[in-house]
C-alpha positions as CSV (number, residue, x, y, z in Angstrom):
1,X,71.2,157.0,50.7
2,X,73.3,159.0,48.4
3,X,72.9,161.1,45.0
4,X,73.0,159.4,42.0
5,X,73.4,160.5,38.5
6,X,73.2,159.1,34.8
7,X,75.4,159.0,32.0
8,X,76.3,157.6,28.6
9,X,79.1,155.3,27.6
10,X,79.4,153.4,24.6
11,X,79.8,149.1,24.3
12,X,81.2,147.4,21.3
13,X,80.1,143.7,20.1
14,X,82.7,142.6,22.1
15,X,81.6,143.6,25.6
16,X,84.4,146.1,25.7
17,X,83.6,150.0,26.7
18,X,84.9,153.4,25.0
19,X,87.5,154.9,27.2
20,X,88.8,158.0,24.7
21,X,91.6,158.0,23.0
22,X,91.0,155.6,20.6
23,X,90.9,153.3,23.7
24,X,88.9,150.4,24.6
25,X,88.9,148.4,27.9
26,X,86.4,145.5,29.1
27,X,85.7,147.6,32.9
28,X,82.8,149.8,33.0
29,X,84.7,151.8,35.6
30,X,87.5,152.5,32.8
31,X,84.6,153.8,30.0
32,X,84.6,157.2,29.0
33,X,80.9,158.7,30.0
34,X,79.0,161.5,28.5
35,X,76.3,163.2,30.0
36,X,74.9,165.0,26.5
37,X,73.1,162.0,24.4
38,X,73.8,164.0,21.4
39,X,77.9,163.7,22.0
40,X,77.4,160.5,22.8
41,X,75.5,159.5,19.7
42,X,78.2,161.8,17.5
43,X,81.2,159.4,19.1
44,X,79.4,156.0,19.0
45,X,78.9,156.8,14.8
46,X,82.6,158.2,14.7
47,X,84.0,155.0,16.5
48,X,82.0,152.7,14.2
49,X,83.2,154.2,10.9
50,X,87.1,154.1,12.7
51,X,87.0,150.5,14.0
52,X,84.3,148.5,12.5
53,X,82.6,147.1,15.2
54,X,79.0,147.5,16.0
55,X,78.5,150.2,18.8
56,X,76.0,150.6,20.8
57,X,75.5,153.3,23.3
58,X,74.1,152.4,27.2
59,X,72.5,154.4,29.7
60,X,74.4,154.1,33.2
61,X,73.3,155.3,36.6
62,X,76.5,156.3,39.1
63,X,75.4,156.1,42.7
64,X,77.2,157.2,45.7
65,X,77.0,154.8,48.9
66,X,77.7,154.8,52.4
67,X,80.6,152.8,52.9
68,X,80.4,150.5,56.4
């Protein structure tokens, strides 16, 4: 089996992810991801007050496979 590791990324009300810039697309693999909860925490209240929409932020494990 692989490593894995954990980050942050942040999901609006409408199922779409945080990708930076302003940004927001509905693929996980396109989300921005922090790996400090406090940074996280500061963007998810930033993006809020800028957009509107409810935020909320989602732990995520990234696991490396072996590919057959």
């Amino acid at each position: 089996m692989g490593m894995s590791d954990f980050g942050y990324v942040l999901k609006t009300e409408n199922d779409e992810y945080y990708c930076g810039f302003n940004q927001f697309n509905e693929q996980l693999r396109m989300a921005k991801i922090y790996h400090s909860k406090k940074y996280a925490e500061e963007s998810r209240q930033t993006m809020e007050n800028r957009t509107g929409y409810a935020i909320t932020l989602r732990c995520i494990e990234i696991m490396e496979v072996e590919n057959d």
